[in-house]
N, C-alpha and C positions, 0 to 999 in steps of 0.2 A: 345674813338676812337677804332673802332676794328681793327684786326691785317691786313685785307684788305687795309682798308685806310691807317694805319702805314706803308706799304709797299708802300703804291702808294705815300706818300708822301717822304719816303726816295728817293724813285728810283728818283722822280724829282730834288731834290736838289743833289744827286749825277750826276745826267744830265747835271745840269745847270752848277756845277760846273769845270764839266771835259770839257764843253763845254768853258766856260768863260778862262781855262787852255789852249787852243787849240788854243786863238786869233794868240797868238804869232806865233805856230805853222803855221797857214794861211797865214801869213805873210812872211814867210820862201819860203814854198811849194804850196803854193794857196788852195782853201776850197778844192776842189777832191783832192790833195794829203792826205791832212790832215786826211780826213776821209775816206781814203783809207788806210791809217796808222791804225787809229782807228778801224776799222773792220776787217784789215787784224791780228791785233795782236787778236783782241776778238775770230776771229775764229778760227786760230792759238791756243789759250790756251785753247778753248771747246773741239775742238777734239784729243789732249793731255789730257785733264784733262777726258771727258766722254768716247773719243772713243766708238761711236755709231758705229752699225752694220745695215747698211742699210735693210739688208731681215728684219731684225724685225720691219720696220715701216709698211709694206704696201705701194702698192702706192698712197693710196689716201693718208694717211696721209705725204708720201717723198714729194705729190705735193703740198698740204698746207704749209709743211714746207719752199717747195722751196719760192713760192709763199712770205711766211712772208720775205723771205731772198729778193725777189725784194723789195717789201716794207720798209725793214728796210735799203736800199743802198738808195731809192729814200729818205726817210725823211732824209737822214743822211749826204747826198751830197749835196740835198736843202740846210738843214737848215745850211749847215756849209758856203754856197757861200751867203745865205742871212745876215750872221753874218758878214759877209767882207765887207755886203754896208749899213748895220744898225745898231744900237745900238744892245745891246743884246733883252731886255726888249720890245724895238717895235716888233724884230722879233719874239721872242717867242709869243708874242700876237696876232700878225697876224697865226703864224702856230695856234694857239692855234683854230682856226675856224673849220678845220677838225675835231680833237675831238668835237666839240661844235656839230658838222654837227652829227656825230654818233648819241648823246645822242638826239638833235631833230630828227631825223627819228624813233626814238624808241618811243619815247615820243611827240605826237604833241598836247599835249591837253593847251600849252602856250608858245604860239608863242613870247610873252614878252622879252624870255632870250634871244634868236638869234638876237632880234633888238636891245636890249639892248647892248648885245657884241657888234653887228657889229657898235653902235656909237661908242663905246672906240676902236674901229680899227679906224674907222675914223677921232678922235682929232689926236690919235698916225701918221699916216700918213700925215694927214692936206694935202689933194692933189688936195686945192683950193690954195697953197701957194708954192707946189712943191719942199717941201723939201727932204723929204723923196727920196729913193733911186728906181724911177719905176721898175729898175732890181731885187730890191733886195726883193720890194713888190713882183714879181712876181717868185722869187724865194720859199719867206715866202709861199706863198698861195700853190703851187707847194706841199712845205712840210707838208704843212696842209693837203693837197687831200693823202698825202702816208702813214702820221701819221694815220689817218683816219682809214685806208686800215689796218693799223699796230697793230691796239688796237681790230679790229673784228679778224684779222689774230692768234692774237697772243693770243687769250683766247680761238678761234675754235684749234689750236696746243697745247696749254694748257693742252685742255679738255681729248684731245685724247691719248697723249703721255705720259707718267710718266716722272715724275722729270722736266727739262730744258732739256731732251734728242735733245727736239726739237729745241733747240737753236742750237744744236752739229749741228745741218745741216740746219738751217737758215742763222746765222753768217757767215761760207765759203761761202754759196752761197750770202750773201750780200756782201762780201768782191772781188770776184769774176765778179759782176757786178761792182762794185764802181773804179774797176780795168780798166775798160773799159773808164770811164771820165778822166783817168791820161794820162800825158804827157810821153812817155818816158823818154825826158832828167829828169824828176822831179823823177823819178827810179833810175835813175842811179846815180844820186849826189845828195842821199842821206847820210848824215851824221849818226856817231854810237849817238852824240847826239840827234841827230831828233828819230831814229830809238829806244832811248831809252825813249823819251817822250811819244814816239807811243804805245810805252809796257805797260807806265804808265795809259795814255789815256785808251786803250783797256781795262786793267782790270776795271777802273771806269765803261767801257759801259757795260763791261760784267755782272757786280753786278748789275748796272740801272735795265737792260733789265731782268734778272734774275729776283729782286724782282718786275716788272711789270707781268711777265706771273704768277707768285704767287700770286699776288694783283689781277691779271682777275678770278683766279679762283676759289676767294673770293666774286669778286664783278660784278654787271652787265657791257657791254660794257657802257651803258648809262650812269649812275655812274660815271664808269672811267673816260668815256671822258670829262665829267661837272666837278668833280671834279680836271683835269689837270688844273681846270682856276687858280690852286695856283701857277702853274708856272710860267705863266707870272711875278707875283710877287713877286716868288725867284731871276729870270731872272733880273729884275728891281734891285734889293738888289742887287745882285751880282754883277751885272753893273757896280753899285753906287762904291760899296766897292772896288771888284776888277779888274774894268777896268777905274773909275770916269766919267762913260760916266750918267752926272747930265741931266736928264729928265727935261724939258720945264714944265711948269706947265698944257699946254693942254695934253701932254703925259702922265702926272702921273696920270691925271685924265680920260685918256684913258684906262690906263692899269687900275686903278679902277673899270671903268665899266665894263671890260670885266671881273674881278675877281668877281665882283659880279653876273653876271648874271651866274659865272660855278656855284660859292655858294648857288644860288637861283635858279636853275634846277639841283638840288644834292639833291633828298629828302629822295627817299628810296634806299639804294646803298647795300645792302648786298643781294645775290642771293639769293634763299630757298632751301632747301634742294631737291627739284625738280629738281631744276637749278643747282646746281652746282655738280659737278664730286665727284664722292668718297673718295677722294684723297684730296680735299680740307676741307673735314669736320673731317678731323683725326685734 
């Protein structure tokens, strides 16, 4: 396993599990508070911890950065309203389409893997039987098109910026947007316990998102994205373990197909020396 992929698979099961961490939370303050919480605290302890100087980005790179900061509020606000009307494990498998979408635009020489996934979306939803939550399907997809957006975003801000500088001004600005989905009253009666889960949350996203722009700048977008299909799979485990939400046996074999088809459009994943920034080959 190279140190790319090591990173891209920590960042996920740190994801899933801070995400699996938040049910209760949702439950409290609804999905936009909750990940309002979660990204206000991530940004929160970037620009404390980096304290970036804005003249040193340039504006092209301030507007990329901003840019990933829409993106990382739109996947982060989906997937947390899709989690409040689906299992964990379906959702993540539906968001899981956006990455899937990257690495097929990069790569169209087999079409196989995208049909493949999109059956294992289709057992998991079953929307000849109407189980599944239509809102919540269309929130998952929602986060799939931002995820999408988040994984070219955030390896072009990678490339450019040294260190996670670029996260010090992505994060505020996701936080900032995801600001705009909350309620007041959900502001103002907040608890020091909510507000200290939020802290806890934050730092999980913050480490996620951290070893993801390190893993881009290891590995192709293509890659990355094909290679997310293990999430689904943690998603499903986590589920099981820690929320007992037990998958049907067409769901498990949903989230199967679609684990396989990232596994089997994942062939060559490490950039070349061409490709990848200087910074990454240290």
């Amino acid at each position: 396993m190279t140190r790319g992929t090591a990173l891209a698979v920590a960042a996920m099961l740190t994801v899933q599990a801070s995400i699996a961490a938040s049910v209760g939370l949702i439950g409290e303050i609804g999905a936009e508070g909750a990940a309002w919480l979660r990204l206000s605290w991530a940004g929160l302890l970037l620009l404390l911890l980096i304290r970036p100087r804005l003249r040193d980005f340039g504006a092209r790179n301030l507007r990329a950065a901003a840019l990933l900061g829409v993106a990382t509020a739109g996947a982060t606000v989906l997937f947390m309203a899709a989690v409040g009307r689906l299992p964990l494990g379906t959702a993540s498998a539906i968001e899981f389409l956006g990455p899937l979408g990257v690495a097929v635009a990069q790569n169209r020489r087999n079409l196989m893997w995208p049909v493949l996934a999109g059956a294992g979306v289709l057992l998991l939803t079953t929307p000849w039987q109407g189980h599944a939550d239509p809102l919540g399907v269309v929130f998952a997809l929602g986060a799939g098109v931002c995820w999408g957006a988040y994984i070219v975003l955030t390896q072009r801000v990678g490339d450019q910026i040294d260190g996670i500088k670029g996260l010090a001004v992505s994060m505020p600005v996701a936080a900032l947007v995801a600001t705009l989905t909350v309620s007041p009253s959900v502001l103002a009666e907040l608890t020091g316990g909510q507000l200290l889960r939020g802290f806890l949350l934050g730092g999980l996203l913050l480490i996620a998102y951290g070893m993801e722009m390190l893993a881009l700048r290891r590995l192709t977008t293509a890659s990355f994205g094909t290679l997310m299909a293990l999430e689904p799979a943690f998603a499903l485990l986590i589920g099981v373990v820690g929320l007992h939400q037990i998958p049907d046996p067409l769901g498990a074999v949903g989230v199967a197909l679609v684990v396989v088809a990232g596994i089997g459009a994942t062939r060559r994943g490490a950039r070349t020396d061409r490709e990848a920034p200087a910074a990454a080959l240290v």
